[in-house]
Steps between C-alpha positions, in 0.01 A plus 500: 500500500774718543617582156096590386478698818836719380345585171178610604600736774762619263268538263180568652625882564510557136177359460359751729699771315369458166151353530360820527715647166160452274294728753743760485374647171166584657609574859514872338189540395379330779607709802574831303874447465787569286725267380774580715299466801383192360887361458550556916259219523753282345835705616365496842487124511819476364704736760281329802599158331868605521555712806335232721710227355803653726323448840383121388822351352687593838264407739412161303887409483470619944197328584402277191291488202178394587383764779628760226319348204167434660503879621565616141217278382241652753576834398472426168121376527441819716601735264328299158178513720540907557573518103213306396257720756706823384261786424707750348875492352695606817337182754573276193843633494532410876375139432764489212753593728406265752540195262828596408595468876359199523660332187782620605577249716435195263762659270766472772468166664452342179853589358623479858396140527678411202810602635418319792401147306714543198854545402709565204374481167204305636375829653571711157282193358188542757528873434439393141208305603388822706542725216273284287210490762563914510513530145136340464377676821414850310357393158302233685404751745467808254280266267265384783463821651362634194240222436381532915473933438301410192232270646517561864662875577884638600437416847466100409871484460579627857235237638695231309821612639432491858302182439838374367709648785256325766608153322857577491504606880362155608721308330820696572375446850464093444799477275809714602677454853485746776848591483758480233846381578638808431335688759729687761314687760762712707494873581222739393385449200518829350886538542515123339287633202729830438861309540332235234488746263816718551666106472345508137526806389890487532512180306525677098422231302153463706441875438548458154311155442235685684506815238451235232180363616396818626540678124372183335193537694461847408499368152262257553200707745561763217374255284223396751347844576518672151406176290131564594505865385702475177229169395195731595671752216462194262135425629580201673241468870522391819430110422753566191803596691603228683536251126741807384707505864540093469737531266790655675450299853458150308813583306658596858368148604712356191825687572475340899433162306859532322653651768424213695648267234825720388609589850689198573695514176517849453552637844354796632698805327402361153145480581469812647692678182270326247223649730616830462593503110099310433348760703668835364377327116144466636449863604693635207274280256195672646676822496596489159142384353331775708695792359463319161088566594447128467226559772294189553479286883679229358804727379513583887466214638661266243903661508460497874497130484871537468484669791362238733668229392822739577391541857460109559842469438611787689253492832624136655832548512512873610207394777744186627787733456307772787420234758795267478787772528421459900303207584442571874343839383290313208163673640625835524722483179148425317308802663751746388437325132149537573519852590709620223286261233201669632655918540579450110184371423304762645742725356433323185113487521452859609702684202311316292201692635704794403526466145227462211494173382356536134661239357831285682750742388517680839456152730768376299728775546449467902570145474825550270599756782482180828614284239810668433508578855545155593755394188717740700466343872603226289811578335615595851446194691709305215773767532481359872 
């Protein structure tokens, strides 16, 4: 039970992120909003689902994982059952943010208990595995979340999601042990959680694998938050969107599924460069046909393919790289992941409220920008 168990709190969060991505075209309309305000529904999820992510890793690798992921789950149902009940943009908002505490803390003791169960390339391989259930977590999610706002209203999605959460509590609490053997009570726990991360953040090649995911993320929730807006410009609805968004998480899915097959060959520095090189061809594809005015949802969607598939390679190896550079500190290596995955997606999602989106030209320009960001963060750690 334990591997199933590591992929759906992993990816559960991520369902709960981007179930709701149909709805957001008419959340505007709805409550009288613009489309910026609209965007902190997602952004604010996003910073809550990072920022929290340093208080959980720590205290799960102090006290253990269960306590901490139960908690997470409870908070999530709480705040999915304020955002379904949400009468006007700013409570929804609230709810929003409330998930993204609570899924925070699925994110971290998943990874963490990989570096607790796993070693070697065996962990880059169950990364793999994890990036395949996340890569089918938002087109899965995005395309059911449309069909429920069709046929039964936005707020069915958040009533699905604490359902969901409810499940997952119960059998976290049946399935995972009280205490994991890395826990180390001692001292006050604050002071514990503040020398954890001064440890890491001295460590440069964590810093930098931790830039990598970070920017590639950026890339990615990009992707996520504009994808809707730039479709609606090509007339594609709510229970259209998701089919069109498939395309660049299955192909993520397929990049995880090589990864897991070239990594004992190849070794982890080859991967991670073919990541790179597939990924910066993807967004420059998409680039290149939108300023040639080849405007159509698959010319969006279609180049970005490339994309994905670059960022199955390059996600399992960076990911094992972050929590296996310390292995006592797995927990809080993967919160400060978390956090900086989740800063550059907000950062991501919320300029992309900024822009007009007539057309991909401009989304793809933002994505170029993390993209490039992350080709650099890169270079540096093979310099190390």
């Amino acid at each position: 039970m334990l591997l199933p168990l590591l992929l759906g709190q992993i990816a559960f969060g991520l369902i709960a992120m981007t179930i709701c991505l149909p709805s957001m075209q008419e959340w505007g309309a709805m409550f009288g909003a613009s489309q910026a305000q609209v965007q902190l529904t997602f952004s604010g999820f996003v910073v809550a689902f990072g920022v929290f992510q340093l208080g959980y890793g720590p205290l799960s690798d102090r006290y253990g994982r269960r306590g901490v992921l139960m908690t997470g789950l409870a908070l999530l149902a709480a705040g999915s059952l304020i955002a379904a009940m949400a009468p006007n943009l700013d409570v929804l908002i609230v709810g929003r943010v409330l998930q993204g505490a609570g899924s925070a803390a699925g994110s971290v003791v998943g990874r963490a208990m990989v570096q607790d169960r796993f070693t070697g390339s065996q962990r880059t391989k169950v990364m793999a595995y994890i990036g395949m259930a996340m890569g089918l977590s938002p087109p899965f999610a995005a395309v059911i979340g449309g069909q429920l706002h069709v046929r039964f209203g936005w707020q069915s999605n958040f009533m699905l999601v604490m359902a969901v959460a409810l499940v997952m509590l119960a059998a976290a609490w049946r399935t995972l042990p009280a205490r994991s053997v890395t826990a180390a009570p001692g001292g006050h726990w604050l002071a514990g959680m503040l020398a954890a991360y001064v440890t890491l953040l001295h460590e440069k090649s964590l810093v930098l694998y931790v830039l990598i995911i970070g920017m590639t993320t950026g890339a990615f929730y990009v992707f996520l938050a504009g994808a809707p807006i730039v479709l609606r410009s090509y007339g594609v609805g709510p229970d259209g969107i998701g089919w069109y968004i498939m395309l660049v998480p299955l192909s993520y899915m397929a990049g995880n599924f090589m990864t897991s097959r070239l990594i004992h060959g190849k070794g982890e520095r080859w991967v991670m460069a073919l990541g790179q090189v597939t990924t910066l061809a993807g967004v420059l594809l998409m680039l290149g046909l939108a300023l040639l005015r080849l405007d159509s949802p698959l010319a969006f969607t279609a180049p970005l393919m490339l994309l994905g598939i670059g960022h199955g390679f390059l996600v399992p190896p960076t990911l094992a790289g972050t929590v296996g550079v310390i292995p006592a500190l797995a927990g809080s290596a993967a919160a400060l992941a978390g956090l900086i995955q989740q800063l550059t997606g907000a950062l991501g999602g919320y300029t992309v409220g900024l822009v007009s989106h007539q057309g991909s030209r401009n989304l793809g320009l933002l994505m170029l920008a993390f993209t490039l960001c992350a080709l650099g963060a890169h270079l540096a750690l093979r310099r190390r």
